[in-house]
C-alpha positions as CSV (number, residue, x, y, z in Angstrom):
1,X,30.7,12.6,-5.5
2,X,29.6,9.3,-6.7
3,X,26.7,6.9,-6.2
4,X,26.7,4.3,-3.2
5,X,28.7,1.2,-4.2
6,X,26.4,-2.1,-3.5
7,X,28.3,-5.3,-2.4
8,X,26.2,-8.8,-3.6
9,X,28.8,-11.3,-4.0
10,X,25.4,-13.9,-4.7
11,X,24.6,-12.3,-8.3
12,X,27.4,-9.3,-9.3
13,X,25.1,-9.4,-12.4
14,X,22.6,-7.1,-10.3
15,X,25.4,-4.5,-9.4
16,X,25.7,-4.5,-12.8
17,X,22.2,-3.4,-13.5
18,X,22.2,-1.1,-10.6
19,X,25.1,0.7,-11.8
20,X,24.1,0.7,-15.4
21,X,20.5,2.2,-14.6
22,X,22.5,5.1,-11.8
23,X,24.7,6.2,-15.0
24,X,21.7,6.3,-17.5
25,X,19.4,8.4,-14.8
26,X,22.1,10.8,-14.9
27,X,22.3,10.9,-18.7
28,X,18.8,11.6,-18.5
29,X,18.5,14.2,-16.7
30,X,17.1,17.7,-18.4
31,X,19.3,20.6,-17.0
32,X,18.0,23.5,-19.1
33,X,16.3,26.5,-17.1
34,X,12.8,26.9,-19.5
35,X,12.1,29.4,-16.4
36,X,13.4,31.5,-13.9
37,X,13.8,28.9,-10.9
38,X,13.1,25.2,-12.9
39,X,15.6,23.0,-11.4
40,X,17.1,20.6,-13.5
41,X,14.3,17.6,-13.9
42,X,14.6,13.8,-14.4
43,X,12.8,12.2,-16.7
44,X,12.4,8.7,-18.8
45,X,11.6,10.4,-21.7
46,X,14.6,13.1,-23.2
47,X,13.1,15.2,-25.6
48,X,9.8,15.1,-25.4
49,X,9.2,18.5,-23.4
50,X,6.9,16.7,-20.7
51,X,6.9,16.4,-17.1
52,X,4.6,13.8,-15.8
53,X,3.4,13.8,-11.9
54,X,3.3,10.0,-11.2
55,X,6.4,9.6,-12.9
56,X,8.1,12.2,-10.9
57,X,6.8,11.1,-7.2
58,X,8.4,7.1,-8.4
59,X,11.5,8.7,-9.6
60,X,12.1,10.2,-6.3
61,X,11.7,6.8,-4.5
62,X,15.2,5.9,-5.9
63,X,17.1,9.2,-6.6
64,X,17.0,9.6,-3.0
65,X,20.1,7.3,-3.1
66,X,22.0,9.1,-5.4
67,X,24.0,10.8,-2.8
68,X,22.5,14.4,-4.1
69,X,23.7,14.2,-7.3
70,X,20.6,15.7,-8.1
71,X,18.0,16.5,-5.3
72,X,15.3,13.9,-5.8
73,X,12.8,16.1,-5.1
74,X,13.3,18.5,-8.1
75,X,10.9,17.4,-10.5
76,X,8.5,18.1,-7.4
77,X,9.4,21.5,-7.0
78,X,9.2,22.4,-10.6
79,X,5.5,20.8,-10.5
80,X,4.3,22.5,-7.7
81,X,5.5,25.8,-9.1
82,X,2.6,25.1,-11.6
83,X,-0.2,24.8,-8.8
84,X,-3.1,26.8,-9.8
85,X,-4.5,28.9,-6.9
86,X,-7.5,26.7,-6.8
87,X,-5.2,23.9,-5.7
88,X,-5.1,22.2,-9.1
89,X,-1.7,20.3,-10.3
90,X,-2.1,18.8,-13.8
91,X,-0.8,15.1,-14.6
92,X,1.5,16.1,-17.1
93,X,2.8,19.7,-18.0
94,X,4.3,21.2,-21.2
95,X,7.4,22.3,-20.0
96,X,8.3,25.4,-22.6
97,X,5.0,26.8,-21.7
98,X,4.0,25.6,-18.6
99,X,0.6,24.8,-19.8
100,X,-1.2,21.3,-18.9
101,X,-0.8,18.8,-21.5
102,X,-3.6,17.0,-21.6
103,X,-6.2,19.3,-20.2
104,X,-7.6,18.9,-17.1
105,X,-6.3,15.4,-16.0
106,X,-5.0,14.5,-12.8
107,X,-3.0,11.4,-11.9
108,X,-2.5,9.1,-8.9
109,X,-2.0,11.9,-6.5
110,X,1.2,10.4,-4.6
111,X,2.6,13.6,-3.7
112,X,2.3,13.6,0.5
113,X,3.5,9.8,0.0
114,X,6.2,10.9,-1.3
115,X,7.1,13.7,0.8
116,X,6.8,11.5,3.8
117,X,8.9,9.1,2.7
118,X,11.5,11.3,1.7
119,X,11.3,13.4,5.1
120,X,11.8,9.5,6.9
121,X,15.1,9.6,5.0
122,X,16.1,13.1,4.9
123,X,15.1,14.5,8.4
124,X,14.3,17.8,6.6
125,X,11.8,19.5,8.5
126,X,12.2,22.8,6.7
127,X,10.8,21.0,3.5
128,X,7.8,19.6,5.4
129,X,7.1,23.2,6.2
130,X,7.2,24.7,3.1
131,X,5.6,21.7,0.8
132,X,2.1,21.2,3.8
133,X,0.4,23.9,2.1
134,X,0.8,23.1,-1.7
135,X,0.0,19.0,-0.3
136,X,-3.5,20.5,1.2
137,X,-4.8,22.5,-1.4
138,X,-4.4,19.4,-3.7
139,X,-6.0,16.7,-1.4
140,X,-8.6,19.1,-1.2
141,X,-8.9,20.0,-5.2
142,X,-9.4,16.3,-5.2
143,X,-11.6,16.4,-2.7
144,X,-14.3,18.7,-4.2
145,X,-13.5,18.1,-7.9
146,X,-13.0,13.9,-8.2
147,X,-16.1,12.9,-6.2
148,X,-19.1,11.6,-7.0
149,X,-22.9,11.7,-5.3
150,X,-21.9,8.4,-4.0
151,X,-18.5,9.8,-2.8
152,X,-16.6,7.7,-4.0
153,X,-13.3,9.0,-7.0
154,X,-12.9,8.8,-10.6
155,X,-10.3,9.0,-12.8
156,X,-11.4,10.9,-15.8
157,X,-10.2,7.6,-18.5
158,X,-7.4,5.1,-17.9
159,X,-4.8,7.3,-18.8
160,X,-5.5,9.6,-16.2
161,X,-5.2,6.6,-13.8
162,X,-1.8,5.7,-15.3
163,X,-2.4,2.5,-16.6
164,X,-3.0,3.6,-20.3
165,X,-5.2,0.6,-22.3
166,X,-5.7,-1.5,-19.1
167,X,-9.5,-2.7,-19.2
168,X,-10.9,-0.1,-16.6
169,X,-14.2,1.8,-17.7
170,X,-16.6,0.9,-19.7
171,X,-16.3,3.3,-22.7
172,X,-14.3,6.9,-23.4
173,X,-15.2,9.8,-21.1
174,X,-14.8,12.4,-23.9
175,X,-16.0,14.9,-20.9
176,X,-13.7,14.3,-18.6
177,X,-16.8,12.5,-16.6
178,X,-14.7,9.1,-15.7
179,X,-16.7,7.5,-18.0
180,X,-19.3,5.1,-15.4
181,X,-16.5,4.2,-13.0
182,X,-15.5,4.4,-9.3
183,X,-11.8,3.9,-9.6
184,X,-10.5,1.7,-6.2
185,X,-6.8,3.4,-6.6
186,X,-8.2,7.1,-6.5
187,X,-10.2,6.2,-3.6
188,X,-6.7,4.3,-2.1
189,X,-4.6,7.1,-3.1
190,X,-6.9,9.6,-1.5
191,X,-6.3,7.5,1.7
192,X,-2.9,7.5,1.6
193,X,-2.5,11.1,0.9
194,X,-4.7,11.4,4.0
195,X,-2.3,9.2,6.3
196,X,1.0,10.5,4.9
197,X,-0.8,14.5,5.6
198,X,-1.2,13.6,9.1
199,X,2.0,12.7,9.5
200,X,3.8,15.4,8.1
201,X,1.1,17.2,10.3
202,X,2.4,16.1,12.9
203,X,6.2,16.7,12.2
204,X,5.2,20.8,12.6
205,X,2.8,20.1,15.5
206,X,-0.6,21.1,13.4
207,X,-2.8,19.3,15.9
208,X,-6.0,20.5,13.9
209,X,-4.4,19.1,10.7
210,X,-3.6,15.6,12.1
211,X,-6.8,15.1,13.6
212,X,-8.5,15.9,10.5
213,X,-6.3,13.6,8.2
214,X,-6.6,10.6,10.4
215,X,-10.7,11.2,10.3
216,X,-10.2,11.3,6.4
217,X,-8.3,8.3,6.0
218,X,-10.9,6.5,8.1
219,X,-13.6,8.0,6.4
220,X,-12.4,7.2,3.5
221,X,-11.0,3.4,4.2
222,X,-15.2,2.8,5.2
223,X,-16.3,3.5,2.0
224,X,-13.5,1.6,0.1
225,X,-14.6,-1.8,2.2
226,X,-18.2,-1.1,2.5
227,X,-18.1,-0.2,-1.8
228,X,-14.5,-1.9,-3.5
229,X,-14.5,-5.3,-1.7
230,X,-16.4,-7.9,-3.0
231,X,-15.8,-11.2,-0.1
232,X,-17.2,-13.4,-2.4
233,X,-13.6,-13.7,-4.5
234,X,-11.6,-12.1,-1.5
235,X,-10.7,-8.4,-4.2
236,X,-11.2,-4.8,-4.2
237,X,-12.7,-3.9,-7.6
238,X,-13.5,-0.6,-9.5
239,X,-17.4,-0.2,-9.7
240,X,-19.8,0.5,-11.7
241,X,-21.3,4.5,-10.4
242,X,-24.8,4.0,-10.8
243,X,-25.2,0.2,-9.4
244,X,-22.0,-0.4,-7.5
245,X,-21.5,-3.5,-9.8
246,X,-18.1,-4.5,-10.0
247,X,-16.3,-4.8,-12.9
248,X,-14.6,-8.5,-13.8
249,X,-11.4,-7.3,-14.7
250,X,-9.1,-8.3,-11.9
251,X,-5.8,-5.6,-12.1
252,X,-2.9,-4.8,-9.8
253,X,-5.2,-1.2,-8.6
254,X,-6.6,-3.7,-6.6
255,X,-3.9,-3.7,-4.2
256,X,-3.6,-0.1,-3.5
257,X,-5.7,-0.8,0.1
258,X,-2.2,-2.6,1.4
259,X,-0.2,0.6,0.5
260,X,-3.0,3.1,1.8
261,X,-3.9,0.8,5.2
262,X,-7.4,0.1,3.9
263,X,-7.6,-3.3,4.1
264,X,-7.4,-5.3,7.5
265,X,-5.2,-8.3,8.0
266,X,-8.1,-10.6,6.7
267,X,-8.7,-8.8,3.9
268,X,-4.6,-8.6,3.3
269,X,-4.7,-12.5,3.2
270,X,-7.0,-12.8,0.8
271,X,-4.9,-10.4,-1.8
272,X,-1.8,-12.1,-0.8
273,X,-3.7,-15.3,-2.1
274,X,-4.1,-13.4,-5.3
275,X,-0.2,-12.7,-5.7
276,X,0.7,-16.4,-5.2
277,X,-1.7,-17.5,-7.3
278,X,0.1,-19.0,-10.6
279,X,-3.4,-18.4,-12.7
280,X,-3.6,-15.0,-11.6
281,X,-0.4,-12.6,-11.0
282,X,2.0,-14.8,-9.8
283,X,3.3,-15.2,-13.2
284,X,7.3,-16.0,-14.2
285,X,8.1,-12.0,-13.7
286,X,5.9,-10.8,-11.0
287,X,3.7,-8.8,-10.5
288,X,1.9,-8.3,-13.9
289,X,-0.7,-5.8,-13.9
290,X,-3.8,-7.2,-15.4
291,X,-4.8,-10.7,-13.5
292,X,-3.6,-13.9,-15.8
293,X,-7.2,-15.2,-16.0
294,X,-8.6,-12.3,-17.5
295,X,-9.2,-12.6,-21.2
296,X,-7.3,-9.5,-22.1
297,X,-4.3,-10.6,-21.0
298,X,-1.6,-10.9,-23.0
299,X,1.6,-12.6,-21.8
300,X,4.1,-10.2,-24.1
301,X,2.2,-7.5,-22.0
302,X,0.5,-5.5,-24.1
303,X,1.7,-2.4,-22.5
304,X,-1.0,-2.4,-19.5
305,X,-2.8,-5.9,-20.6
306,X,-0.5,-7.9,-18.6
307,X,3.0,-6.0,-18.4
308,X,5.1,-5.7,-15.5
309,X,5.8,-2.3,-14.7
310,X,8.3,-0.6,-12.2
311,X,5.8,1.6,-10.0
312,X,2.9,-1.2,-9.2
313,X,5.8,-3.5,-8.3
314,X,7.1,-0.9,-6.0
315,X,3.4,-0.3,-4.6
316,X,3.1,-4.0,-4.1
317,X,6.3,-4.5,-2.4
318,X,5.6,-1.2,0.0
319,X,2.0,-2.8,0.9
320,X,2.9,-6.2,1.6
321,X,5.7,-4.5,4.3
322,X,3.4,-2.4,6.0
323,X,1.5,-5.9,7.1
324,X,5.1,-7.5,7.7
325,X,5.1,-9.5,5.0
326,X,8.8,-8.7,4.4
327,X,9.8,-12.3,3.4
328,X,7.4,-11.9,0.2
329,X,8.4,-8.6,-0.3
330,X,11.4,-9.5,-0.6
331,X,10.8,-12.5,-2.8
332,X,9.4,-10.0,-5.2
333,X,11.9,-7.9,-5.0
334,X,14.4,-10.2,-6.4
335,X,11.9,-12.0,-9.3
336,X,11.5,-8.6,-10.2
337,X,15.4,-7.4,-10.2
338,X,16.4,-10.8,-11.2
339,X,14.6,-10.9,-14.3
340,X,15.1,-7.4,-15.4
341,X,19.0,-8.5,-15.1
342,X,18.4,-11.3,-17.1
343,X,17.1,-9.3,-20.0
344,X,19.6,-6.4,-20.0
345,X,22.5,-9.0,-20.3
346,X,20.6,-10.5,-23.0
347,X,22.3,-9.4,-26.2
348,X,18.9,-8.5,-27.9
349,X,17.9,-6.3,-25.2
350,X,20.8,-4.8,-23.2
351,X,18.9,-1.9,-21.8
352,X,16.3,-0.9,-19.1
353,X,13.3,-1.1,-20.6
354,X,9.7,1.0,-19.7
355,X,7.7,-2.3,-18.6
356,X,8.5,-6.2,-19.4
357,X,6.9,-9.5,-20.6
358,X,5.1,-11.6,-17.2
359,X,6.3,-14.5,-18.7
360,X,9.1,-13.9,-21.2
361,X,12.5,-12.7,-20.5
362,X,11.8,-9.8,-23.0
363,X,10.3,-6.4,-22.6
364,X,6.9,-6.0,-22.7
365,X,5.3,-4.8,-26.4
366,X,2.9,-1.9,-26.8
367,X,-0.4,-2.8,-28.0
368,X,-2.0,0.4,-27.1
369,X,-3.2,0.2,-30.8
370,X,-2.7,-2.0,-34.0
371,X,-0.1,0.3,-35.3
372,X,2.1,-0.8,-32.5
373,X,1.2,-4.5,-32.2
374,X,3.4,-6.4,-31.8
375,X,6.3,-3.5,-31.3
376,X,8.5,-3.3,-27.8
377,X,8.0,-0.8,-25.4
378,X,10.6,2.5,-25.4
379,X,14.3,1.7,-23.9
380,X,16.9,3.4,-22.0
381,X,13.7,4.3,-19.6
382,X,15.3,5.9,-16.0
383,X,12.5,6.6,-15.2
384,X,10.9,4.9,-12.6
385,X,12.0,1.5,-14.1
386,X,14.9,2.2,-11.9
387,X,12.5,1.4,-9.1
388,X,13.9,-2.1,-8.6
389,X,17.6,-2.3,-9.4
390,X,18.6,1.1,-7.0
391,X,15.3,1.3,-4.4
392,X,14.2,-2.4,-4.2
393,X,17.6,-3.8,-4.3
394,X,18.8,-1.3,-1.3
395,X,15.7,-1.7,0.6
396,X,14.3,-5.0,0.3
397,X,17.0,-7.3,-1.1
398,X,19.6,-6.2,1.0
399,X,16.8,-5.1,3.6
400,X,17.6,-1.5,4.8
401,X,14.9,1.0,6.1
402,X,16.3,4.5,7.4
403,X,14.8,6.9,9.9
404,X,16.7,9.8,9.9
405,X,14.7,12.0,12.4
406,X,15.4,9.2,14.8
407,X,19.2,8.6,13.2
408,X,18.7,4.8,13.1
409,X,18.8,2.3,10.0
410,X,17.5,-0.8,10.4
411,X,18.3,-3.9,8.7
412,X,16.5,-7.0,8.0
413,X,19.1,-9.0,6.8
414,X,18.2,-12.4,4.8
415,X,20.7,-12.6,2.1
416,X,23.3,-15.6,3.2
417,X,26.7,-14.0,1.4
418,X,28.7,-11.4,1.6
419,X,26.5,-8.1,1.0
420,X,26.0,-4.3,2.0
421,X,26.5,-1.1,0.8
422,X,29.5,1.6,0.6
423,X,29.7,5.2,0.9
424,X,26.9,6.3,1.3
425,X,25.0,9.4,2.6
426,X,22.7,9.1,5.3
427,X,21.8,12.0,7.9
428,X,24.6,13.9,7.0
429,X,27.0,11.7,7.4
430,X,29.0,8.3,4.9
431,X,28.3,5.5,6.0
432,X,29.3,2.6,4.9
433,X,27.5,-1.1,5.8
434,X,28.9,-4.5,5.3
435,X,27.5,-8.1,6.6
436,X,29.5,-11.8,5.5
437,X,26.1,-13.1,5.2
438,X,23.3,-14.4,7.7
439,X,24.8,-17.5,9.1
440,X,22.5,-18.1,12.1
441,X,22.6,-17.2,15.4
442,X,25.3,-15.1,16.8
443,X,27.2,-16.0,13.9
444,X,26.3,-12.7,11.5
445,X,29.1,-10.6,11.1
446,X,28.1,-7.0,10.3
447,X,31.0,-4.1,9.9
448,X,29.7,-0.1,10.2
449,X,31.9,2.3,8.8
450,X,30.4,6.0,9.7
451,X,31.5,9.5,10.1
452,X,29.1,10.1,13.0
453,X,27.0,8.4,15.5
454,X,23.5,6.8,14.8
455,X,22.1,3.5,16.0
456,X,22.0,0.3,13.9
457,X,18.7,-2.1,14.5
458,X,19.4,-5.9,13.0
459,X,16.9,-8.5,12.1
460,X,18.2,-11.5,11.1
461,X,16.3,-13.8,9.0
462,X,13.9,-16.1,11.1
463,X,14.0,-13.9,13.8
464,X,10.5,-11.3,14.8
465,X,10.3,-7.8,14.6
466,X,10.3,-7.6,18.3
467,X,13.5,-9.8,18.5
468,X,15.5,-6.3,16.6
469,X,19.1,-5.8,18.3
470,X,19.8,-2.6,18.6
471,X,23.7,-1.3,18.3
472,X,25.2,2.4,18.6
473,X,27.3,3.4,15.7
474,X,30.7,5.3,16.8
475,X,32.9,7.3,14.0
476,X,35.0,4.9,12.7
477,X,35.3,0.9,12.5
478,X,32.7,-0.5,14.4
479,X,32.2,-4.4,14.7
480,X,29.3,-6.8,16.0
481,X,28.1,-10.2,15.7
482,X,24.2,-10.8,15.9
């Protein structure tokens, strides 16, 4: 078995960096059984006995490409084993003991997101079955312990929230309070836990369940408009609990409502200003995580003061699709791809590194405290960095999307050379896709190689979603123009 050979005769330096961060995700991987039943786990971080819960739900975005080298889903499992009975799943775990690391933190609670996703591209309904009930007991942990009077979320600090020294609450919440903050990405992640429950709901016919989740995530998505959004600057903001002030600090949790379906398609164009906005996050490596305007920014990154990091990219990306802004997801994409390729060829830095400089083709530095001014962030970090060289290059570079309960892949395909992808498992079958570039109309060329049938559906740049061509994939050679 092997990983999925990309084709990208425009820039073989990004097969380069795919393939270098598929080998060092492997080399990373922690086999050891510390229990009876931990599967082997991946992890950015060899040797520090930890598994992380935001990490692990981003790590499976991309592993699910690995042809089950390793099952993407592992570090799940092994986290869910922990569940306390009250519903409770830690951020981070000691893995020798099994005892939370850092007390009783949670972080972004991406779980159903995941699972969703991963049931689009597996088709595994016996997974959806078993992994409903540990998904429902967390939403609702969340539910009755991360609320306020006001009803709207906190994170207990910034590190619970993931983004360690970014400018978030207004001072430490040595109880475990949130400090005085209503954090918009709890409340967005909530919702999104909500819409992605409903729809695994659904997959096992739980009527009850998918009513319920659907009159969450609207529930919810009220509160996050009526509360977060401030129309005067066209943002969703974390607040203040006891005034609903917002704070100043512009940062990329603002644009969790495009993932989650909060905002509506007004709201969506005034965050999309935000992202082309050169004084804002529109910066030289997009996206960077703290607005450009704000005084803490730093442009070497300062770990979460600016830096541009793997899994907000990928949440910015996934938003702006679910509006069908593909053509700037895709412009993303590559910024984002192309850079990180530019500094792992560069001699100083040949490596994948945990988050980079917005404006520098460097990796990002630290800054989390003046011991580590100045110092660059940790290498060799597959880990979720892999986000954009394996998932964003598959998905939104060369534009593929697959539905395996339905057995169809579409492609959206912009690139303008000779592209695709080779030997690769989809739906239980090895597929392999090829295209000589989008030349225009009925000129695109596109060869499926497949051990079974499933149907192809083809966008072609310039072309609408309702303008998809839809072709049935034979075992064997099959050939079409578009």
């Amino acid at each position: 078995m092997a990983f999925p050979k990309i084709i990208f005769d425009s820039f073989p330096q990004w097969v380069e960096l795919y393939e270098y961060s598929c080998q060092l995700a492997l080399e990373n991987i922690d086999s050891k059984e510390y229990r009876p039943g931990w599967l082997p786990q991946m992890t950015c971080m060899p040797g520090w006995g930890k598994i992380w819960q935001w990490d692990s739900c981003f790590m499976a975005f991309f592993a699910k490409y690995f042809n089950n080298m390793i099952s993407p889903m592992n570090n799940l499992d092994n986290l869910y084993s922990l569940q306390r009975s009250d519903g409770y799943i830690s951020m981070a775990y000691m893995i020798e003991s099994g005892e939370p690391a850092f007390g009783e933190r949670i972080n972004p609670p991406l779980y159903a997101w995941c699972e969703w996703e991963y049931y689009r591209f597996s088709g595994d309904k016996k997974r959806v079955e078993k992994v409903l009930p540990i998904l429902k007991k967390y939403y609702k942990w969340i539910e009755n312990n991360r609320r306020r009077k006001n009803q709207l979320y906190f994170f207990e600090d910034s590190g619970s929230s993931g983004m360690d020294n970014a400018p978030r609450s207004a001072f430490p919440a040595a109880n475990l309070a949130g400090s005085d903050v209503c954090w918009i990405d709890l409340a967005c992640q909530q919702v999104l836990s909500a819409r992605s429950l409903a729809k695994l709901s659904q997959v096992v016919n739980s009527d009850d369940d998918v009513e319920f989740f659907n009159f969450e995530a609207e529930r919810i998505s009220a509160l996050i408009n009526l509360h977060h959004y401030k129309s005067s600057t066209g943002f969703y903001y974390d607040l203040f609990d006891a005034t609903f002030n917002a704070l100043a600090n512009k940062t990329v949790a603002g644009f969790w409502p495009m993932v989650s379906e909060v905002a509506d398609l007004d709201k969506v164009h005034h965050l999309i200003k935000h992202l082309n906005d050169k004084n804002e996050f529109n910066t030289p490596h997009p996206v960077p995580v703290l607005s450009k305007d704000d005084p803490n920014y730093t442009p070497d990154g300062g770990y979460w003061l600016g830096s541009v990091w793997a899994p907000t990219n990928y949440m910015v990306v996934k938003g702006l699709q679910k509006y069908g802004y593909h053509a700037l997801a895709r412009e993303i994409a590559v910024r984002h791809v192309d850079m990180m390729s530019k500094v792992y060829h560069d001699p100083a830095y040949p490596s994948v590194w945990e988050c980079y400089s917005p404006e520098y083709i460097k990796p990002a530095t630290k800054d989390k405290n003046p011991a580590e001014n100045g110092l660059l962030v940790r290498d060799r970090f597959v880990g979720w960095s892999a986000l954009g060289p394996v998932a964003m290059f598959i998905e939104n570079i060369i534009g593929l999307d697959f539905d395996a309960p339905a057995r169809r892949i579409l492609w959206r395909i912009s690139e303008r050379n000779h592209h695709g992808i080779e030997n690769f498992n989809f739906a239980g079958e090895n597929i392999s896709l090829y295209c000589n570039g989008n030349k225009g109309f009925n000129h695109t060329e596109i060869k499926v190689v497949s051990t079974g049938n499933f149907t192809i559906s083809v966008i072609p740049e310039g072309r609408s979603e309702t303008e998809t061509t839809d072709f049935s994939i034979v075992p064997g050679d099959n050939f079409f123009l578009v």
